[in-house]
N, C-alpha and C positions, 0 to 999 in steps of 0.2 A: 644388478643392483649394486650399488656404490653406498658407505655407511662412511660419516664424517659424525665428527664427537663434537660435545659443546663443551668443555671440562670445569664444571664448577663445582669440584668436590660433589659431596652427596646431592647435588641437584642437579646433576652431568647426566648427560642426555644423548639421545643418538639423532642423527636424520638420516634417512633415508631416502635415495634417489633413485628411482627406476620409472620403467615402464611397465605398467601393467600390476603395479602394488597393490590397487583393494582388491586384487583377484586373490591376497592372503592375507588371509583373517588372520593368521599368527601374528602376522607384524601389530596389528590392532590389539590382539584379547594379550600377548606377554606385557603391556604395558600396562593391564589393569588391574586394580589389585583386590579390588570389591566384587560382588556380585551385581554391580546395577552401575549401570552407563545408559546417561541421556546424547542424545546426536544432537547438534543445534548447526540447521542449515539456512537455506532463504530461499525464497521462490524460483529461482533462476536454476539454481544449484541442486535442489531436492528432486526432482525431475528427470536428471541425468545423473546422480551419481548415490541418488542417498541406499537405493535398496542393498547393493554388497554389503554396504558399509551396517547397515541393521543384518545382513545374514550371516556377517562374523559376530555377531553380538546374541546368537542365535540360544544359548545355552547361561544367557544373562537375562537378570528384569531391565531391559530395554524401553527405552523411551526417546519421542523426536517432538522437538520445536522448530515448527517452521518459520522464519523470521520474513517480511518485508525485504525488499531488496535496496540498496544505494545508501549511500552515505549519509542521508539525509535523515537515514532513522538510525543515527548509530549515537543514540539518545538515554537517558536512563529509564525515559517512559518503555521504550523497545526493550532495555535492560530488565526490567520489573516483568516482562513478559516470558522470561527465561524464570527466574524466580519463582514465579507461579506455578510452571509447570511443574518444579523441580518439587515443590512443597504441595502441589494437588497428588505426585505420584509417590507423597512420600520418600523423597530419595536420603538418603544419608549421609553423613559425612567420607563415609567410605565408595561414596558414588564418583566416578569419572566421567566426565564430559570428555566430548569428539566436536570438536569445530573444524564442521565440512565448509568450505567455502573461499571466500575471499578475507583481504585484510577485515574489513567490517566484523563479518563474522569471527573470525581470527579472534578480533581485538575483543568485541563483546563477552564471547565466550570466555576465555581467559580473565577478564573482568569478574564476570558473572562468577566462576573458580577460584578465583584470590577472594574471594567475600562472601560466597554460599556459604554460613555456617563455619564461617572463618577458615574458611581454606579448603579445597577439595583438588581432585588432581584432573587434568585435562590431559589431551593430546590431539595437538595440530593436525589436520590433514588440509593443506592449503591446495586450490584449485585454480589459482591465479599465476600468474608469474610474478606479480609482486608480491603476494602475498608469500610464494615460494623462495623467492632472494632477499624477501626483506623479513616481512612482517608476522611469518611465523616465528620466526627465530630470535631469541633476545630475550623474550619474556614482558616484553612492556605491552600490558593491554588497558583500556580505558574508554573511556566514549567522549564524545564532543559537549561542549557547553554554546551556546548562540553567542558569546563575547570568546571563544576562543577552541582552536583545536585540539582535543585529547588532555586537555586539562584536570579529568577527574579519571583515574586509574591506580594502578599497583603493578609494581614489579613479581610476575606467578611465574615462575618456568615452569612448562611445558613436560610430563613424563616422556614424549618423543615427539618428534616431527614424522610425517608420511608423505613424502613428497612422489607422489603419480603423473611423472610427467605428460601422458596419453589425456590427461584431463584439458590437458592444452589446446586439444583437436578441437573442443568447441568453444575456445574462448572468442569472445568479439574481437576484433583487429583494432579496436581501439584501447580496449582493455592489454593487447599484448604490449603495446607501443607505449601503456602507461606503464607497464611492470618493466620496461627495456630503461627508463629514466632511471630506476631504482638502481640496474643492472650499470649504468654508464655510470651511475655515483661511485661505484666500487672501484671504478680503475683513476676515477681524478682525485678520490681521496689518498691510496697509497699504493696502486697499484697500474704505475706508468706502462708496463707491458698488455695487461689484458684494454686499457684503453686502446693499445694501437691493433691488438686484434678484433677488440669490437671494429675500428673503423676496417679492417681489411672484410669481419665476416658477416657485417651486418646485416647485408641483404641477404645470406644466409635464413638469418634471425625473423628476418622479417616473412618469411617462407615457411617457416615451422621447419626447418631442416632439423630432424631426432637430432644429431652426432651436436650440431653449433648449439642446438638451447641447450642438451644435457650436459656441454661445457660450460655453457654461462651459467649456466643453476648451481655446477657445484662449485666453480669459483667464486661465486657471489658469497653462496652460504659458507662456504671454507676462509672468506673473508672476513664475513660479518663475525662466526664463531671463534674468530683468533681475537677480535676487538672486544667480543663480550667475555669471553674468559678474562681479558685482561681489565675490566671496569665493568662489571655486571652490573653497577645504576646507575652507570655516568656522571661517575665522580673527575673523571679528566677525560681519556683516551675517547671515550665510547662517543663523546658528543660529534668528533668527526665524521660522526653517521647520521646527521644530520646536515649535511652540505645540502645547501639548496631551500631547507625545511621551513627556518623561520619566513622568506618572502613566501615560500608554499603557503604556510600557513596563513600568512594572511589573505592570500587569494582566496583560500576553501571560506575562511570566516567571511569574508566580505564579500561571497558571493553564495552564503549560506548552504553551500554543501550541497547544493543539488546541480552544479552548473559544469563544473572543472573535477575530472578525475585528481584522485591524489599525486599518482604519476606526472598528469600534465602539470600540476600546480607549482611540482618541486623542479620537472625540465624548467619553465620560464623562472624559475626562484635561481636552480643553478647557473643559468645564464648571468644574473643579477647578480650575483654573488662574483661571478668573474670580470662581468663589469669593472664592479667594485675593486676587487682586486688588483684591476687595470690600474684606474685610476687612482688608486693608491702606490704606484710603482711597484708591487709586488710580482705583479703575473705580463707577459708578455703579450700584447696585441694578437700576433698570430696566435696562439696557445687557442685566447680566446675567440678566436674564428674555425679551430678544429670543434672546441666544443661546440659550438653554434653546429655549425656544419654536421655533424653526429647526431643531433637532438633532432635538424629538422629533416633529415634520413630515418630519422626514426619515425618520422611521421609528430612529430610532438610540439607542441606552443614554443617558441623563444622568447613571444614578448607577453608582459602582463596584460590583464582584461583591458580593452580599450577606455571603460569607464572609470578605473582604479586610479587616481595621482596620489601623491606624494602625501601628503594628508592621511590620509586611507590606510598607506602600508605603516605608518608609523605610529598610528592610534592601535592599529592589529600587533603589531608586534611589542609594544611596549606592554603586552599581556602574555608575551612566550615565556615559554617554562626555562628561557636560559637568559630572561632576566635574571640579575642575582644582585643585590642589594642596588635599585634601580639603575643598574649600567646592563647595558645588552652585550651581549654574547654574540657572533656570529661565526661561522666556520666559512673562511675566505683561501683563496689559491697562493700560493708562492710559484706555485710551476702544476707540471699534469702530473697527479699521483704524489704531489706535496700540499694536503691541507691543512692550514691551525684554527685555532677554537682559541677566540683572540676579541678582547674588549678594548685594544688598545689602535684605535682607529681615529679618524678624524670624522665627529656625526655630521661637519658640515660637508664634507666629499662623499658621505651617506645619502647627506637630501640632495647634492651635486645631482650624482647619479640616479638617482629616483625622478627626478625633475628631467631630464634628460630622458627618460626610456619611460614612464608612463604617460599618464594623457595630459600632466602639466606641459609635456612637451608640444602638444596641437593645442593648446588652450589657446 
């Protein structure tokens, strides 16, 4: 087991990375500080992984929500479901939530945590790979609104992360290829070396080889956690973690959350994004043929939904959360492992590029 810190003063945190972690309950029950933990998992997930996880919890008033599965219910109706159990079983302010599962669950959970009775403490155990590189770690949870992605949450860190990488063994091959997008964001935003080993060990990755994920997991996370200590709610730095996100997110909105993993949504958004780039004179031609070339070895979309133009993407994003006094935000290339978070762009070499790479382009 490998333990990397998230250091935010009194809301500093540990992760933990191994194999074979719910086989210790310590790592679970030192993180709580109550006598009562609810588990909130999803159909998929509760089946193969939830009983360890209630037999560390075994000398506690224990309780489980099983959630719906997919993106598509990561809703405040599905939210209000968590709620109910939490106030049918009587829990307390001094109760701790365990979100078993994926980002969805991740993120509800955590939601449900930062507002249960104003605040209660939670602990990650992500079973995804993106949920393990990304979206446990950070503290940003929320759910989706039908005009826009994760637009209703709160900033709750996490009492730890538990990261099992063995959980890996049954993820979908689609699912791992989505969490690998998450994984390639880490080396284009400031980290030019691990990009060039993803490309040398990717078919590794794609293999489940233990030695190459448990390296990408703890770089990723050892990435993410140097970015959030230094801008915990994304007041400057942190939004570089977002490369790719805003055209993601308009794919997931405009194609209602049940179509395009998040994973896939943000590969074709970072593609875009380096486009962009391009043709802004910023990033270099070949630069943006390794990323291309990496995404679709990874197995992942490079281009947007065939039925999405230019119209589409730009009604979706004039609703992201980095608009800021109605000028957009985006995070764009300078080079591999140089990105800024930069509104000083030209919006007509924006719809250039949009018009050129979605289906304005066959119209």
């Amino acid at each position: 087991m490998e333990t990397l810190h998230v250091e935010l003063g009194e809301r500093s945190y540990p992760i933990y990375i191994g194999s074979g972690l719910l086989a210790e309950p310590e790592l679970i029950t030192r993180h709580i500080r109550g006598r009562a933990a609810m588990v909130v998992s999803n159909e998929t997930v509760a089946p193969l992984y939830l009983k360890p996880v209630l037999d560390a919890l075994g000398g506690y008033k224990a309780g489980e929500t099983i959630l719906p599965d997919g993106e598509i219910y990561k809703n405040l109706d599905t939210l209000n479901v968590i709620y109910t159990r939490l106030l049918e079983r009587h829990f307390d302010r001094r109760a701790t939530l365990l979100a078993l599962g994926g980002g969805v669950v991740g993120d509800m959970t955590g939601f449900a945590a930062a507002t249960y009775q104003r605040g209660v403490d939670f602990i990650q155990i992500p079973t995804t790979l993106l949920a393990q590189v990304d979206s446990s770690v950070g503290g940003k949870t929320g759910v989706n609104h039908p005009l826009g992605k994760n637009m209703i949450g709160a900033f709750h860190q996490p009492r730890a992360v538990i990261i099992d990488t063995r959980t890996l063994d049954t993820l979908e091959d689609r699912q791992l290829s989505a969490g690998l997008a998450e994984v390639i964001k880490y080396g284009l935003i400031d980290d030019a070396e691990f990009f060039a080993w993803l490309e040398a060990r990717l078919d590794e990755l794609l293999a489940r080889e233990p030695a190459a994920l448990a390296h990408a997991i703890r770089r990723s996370c050892a990435d993410k956690a140097r970015v959030v200590a230094a801008d915990e709610r994304e007041q400057g730095r942190r939004a570089l973690l977002n490369l790719g996100h805003t055209f993601g997110h308009a794919i997931e909105t405009h194609t209602g959350y049940d179509t395009w993993l998040h994973g896939e949504a943000v590969a074709a958004g970072m593609v875009l994004a380096a486009e962009l780039s391009a043709r802004l004179g910023w990033l270099a031609t070949d630069a943006v043929a390794r990323i291309r070339t990496l995404l679709q070895r990874a197995r992942l979309p490079v281009e947007p939904p065939p039925h999405m133009g230019t119209a589409d993407f730009l009604q979706h994003m004039a609703v992201d959360k980095k608009v800021i006094d109605g000028r957009l935000r985006l995070v764009l290339l300078r080079g591999i492992g140089q990105a800024v978070v930069t509104d000083d762009f030209d919006p007509a070499v924006l719809r250039d590029t949009l018009e050129a790479l979605t289906a304005d382009a066959t119209a």
